[in-house]
C-alpha positions in Angstrom: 0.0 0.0 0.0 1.4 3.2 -0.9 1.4 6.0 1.1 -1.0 8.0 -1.0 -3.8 5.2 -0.7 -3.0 5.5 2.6 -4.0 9.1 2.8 -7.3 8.7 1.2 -10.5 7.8 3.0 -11.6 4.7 3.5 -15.1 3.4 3.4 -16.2 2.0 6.7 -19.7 0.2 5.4 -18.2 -1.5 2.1 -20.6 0.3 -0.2 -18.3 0.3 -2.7 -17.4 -3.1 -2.7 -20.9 -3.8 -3.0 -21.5 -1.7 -5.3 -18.4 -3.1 -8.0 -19.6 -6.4 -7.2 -23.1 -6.0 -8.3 -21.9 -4.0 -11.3 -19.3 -6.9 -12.7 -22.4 -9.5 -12.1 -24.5 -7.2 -14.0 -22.1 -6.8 -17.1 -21.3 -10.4 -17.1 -25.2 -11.4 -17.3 -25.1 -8.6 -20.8 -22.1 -10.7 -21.6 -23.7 -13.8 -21.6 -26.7 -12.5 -23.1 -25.2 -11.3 -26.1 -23.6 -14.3 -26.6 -26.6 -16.3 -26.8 -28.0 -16.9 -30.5 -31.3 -17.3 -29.6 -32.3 -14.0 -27.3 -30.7 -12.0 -29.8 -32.7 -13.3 -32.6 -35.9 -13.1 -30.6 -34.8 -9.1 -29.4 -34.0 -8.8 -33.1 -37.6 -9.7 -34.5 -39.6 -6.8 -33.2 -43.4 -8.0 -33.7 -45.3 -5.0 -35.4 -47.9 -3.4 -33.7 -51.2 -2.7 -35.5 -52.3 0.6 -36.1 -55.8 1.7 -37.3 -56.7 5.6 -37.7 -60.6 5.0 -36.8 -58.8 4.4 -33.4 -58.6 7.7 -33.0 -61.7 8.8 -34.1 -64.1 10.2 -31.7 -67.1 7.8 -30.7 -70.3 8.9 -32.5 -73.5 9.3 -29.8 -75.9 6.9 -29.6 -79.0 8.0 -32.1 -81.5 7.7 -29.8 -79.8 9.9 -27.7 -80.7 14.0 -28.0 -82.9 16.6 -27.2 -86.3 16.3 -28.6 -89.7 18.9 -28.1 -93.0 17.4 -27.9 -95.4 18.5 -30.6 -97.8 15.8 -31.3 -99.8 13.6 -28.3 -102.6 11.2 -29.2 -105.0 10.0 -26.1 -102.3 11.7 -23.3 -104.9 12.5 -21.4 -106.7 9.2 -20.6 -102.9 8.3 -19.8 -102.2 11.1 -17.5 -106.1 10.1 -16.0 -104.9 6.7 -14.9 -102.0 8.1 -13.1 -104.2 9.7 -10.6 -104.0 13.4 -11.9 -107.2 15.4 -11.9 -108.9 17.5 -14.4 -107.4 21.1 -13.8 -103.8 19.3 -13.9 -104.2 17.1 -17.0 -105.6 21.0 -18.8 -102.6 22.3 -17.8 -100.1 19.2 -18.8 -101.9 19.3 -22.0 -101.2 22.7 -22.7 -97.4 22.8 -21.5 -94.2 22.8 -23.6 -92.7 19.5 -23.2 -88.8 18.9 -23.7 -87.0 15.3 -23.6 -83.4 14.9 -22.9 -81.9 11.2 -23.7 -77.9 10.5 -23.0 -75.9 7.9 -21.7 -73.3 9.1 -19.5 -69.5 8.0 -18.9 -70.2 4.9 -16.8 -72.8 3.7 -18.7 -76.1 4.9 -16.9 -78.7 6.1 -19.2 -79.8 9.8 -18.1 -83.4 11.1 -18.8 -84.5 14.5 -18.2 -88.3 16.1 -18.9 -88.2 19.7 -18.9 -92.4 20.4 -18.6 -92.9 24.2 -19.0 -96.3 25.2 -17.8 -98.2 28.2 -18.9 -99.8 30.1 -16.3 -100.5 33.8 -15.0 -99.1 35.2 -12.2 -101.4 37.1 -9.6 -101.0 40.6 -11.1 -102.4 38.6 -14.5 -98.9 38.7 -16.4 -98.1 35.0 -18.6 -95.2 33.3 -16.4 -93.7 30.2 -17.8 -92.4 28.4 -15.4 -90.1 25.2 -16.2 -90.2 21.9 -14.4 -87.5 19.5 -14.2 -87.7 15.7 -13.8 -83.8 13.6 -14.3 -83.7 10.2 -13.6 -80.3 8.0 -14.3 -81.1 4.1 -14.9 -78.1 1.1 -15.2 -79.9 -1.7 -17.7 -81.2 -4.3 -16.2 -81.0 -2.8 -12.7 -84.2 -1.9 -10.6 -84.1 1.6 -9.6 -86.9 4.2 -7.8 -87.9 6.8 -10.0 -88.5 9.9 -9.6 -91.8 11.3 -10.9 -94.0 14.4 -11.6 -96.7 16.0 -9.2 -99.4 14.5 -10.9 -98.2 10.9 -10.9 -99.7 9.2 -7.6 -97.3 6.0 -7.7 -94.3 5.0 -6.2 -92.4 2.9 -9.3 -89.5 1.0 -9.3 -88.4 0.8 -12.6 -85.7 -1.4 -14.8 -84.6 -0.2 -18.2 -83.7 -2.5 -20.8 -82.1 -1.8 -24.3 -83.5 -4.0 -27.5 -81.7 -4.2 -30.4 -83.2 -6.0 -33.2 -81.0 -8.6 -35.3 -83.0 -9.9 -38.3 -81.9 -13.6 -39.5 -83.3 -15.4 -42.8 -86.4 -16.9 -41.2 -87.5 -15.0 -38.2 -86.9 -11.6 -36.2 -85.4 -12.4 -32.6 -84.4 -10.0 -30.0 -81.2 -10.0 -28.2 -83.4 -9.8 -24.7 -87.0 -11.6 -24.4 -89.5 -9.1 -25.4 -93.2 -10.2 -26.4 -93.3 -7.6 -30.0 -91.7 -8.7 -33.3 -88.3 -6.9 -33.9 -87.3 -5.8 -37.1 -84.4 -4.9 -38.7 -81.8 -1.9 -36.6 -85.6 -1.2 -34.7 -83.6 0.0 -31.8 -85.4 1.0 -29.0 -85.4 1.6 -24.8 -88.1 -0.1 -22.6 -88.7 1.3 -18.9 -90.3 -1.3 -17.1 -92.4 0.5 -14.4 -93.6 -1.7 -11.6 -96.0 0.6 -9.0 -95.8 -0.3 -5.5 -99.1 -1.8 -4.1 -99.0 0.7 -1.0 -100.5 3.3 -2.6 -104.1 4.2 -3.6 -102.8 4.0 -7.7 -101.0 0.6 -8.2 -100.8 0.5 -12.1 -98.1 -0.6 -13.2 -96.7 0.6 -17.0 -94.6 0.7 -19.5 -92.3 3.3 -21.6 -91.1 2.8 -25.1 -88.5 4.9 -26.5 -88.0 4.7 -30.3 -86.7 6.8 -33.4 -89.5 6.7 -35.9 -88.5 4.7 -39.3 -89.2 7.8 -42.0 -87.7 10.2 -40.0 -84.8 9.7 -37.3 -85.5 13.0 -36.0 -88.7 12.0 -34.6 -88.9 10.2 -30.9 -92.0 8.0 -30.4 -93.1 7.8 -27.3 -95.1 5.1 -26.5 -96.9 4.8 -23.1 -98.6 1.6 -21.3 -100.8 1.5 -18.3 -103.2 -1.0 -16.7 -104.0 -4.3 -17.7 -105.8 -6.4 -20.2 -109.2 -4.3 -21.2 -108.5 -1.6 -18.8 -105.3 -1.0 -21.0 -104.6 2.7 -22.0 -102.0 3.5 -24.5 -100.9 7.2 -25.5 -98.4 7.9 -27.5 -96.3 11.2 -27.8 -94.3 12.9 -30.6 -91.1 14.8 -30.0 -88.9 16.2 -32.2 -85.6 16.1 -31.9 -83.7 19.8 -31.6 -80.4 20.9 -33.3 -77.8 22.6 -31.2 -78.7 26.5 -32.5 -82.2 25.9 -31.8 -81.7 25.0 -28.4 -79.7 28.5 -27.9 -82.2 30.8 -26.7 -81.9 33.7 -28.5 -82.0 37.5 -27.1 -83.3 40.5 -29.4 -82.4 43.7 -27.9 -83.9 46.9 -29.9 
């Protein structure tokens, strides 16, 4: 030992010693690695990895999904009857602007909102419009409690299911169990509304959201209550909305 190592520090944990050690292992593992025939040919063959550019396309929205405005009913009010609501409140249902919102949300959940603007006059005897909003958010296939409008007596539990129609060379079948005949891309959302027996109204109903066939823009409505002859059906029109006609728009002269 010369008398300059002698000088220097010296380390009292063997760190370094450690450290060389690990770092002559790890050089003679490369070593051996690149020696090896057969690890080099498989690092050598790089598998390709597919590529597509409607990968990075942004996912269209559902079509039955949209804002749509009511403008067409057909025996609504025998409906609306049925649901317990009386006379002055099925005049002024009839009479209000009706907007439906349909979406399905990030995690799946399919969101409904009914914006019901009722015309009215306030005290002084100036028109008010005031709006009304219903949301519900369903999972398919899961029971949930809905929530419902003034005039509807029940307390429903409700499961939403989606049908998509797949037509094969001798019959129509569903991909769930539904009792009408499916026809080809007839796409369409069923809320199954069960009422809870507790209550003075216990009819239970159900919902059919569809796009008409001649026009997309059109949502049928279809609506179900009561049983066997005492069965009402109404059905509602709404149209669906573009985005600058939902933008209200101010005039100032």
């Amino acid at each position: 030992m010369t008398s300059q190592d002698s000088e220097m520090p010296q380390c009292l944990t063997g760190c370094a010693h450690t450290y060389k050690e690990a770092r002559e292992a790890q050089k003679e593992r490369e070593k051996e690695r690149n020696e090896d025939p057969d690890i080099m040919k498989s690092m050598n063959e790089r598998k390709p990895k597919s590529f597509c550019l409607s990968k990075l396309a942004v996912a269209l929205p559902d079509p039955l999904e949209g804002t749509f405005r009511q403008f067409q009913s057909h025996n609504y009010e025998k409906y609306l009857e049925m649901l317990g609501a009386g006379p002055m409140s099925i005049n002024m249902i009839i009479r209000a602007n009706m907007v439906l919102k349909i979406n399905q949300e990030i995690d799946k959940r399919w969101r409904f909102v009914y914006e019901t603007t009722i015309k009215a006059k306030s005290m002084r005897g100036f028109s008010t419009n005031t709006p009304k909003l219903v949301e519900n958010k369903f999972v398919l296939g899961e029971p949930t409690a809905e929530l419902l409008d003034d005039w509807d007596q029940r307390v429903l539990e409700s499961v939403l299911e989606f049908h998509e129609a797949v037509e094969t060379p001798t019959k129509a079948c569903c991909q769930v169990n539904c009792p009408a005949s499916c026809e080809e891309e007839h796409r369409r959302l069923v809320l199954q509304q069960t009422a809870s027996r507790d209550k003075k109204i216990t009819h239970d109903s159900t919902i059919v959201y569809e796009l008409e066939k001649e026009d997309p823009d059109v949502m049928v409505v279809t609506s179900r209550v009561g049983e066997e002859q005492e069965e009402v059906v109404a059905v509602r029109r709404f149209r669906r909305q573009k985005e600058e006609d939902s933008v209200r728009r101010i005039s100032v002269i």
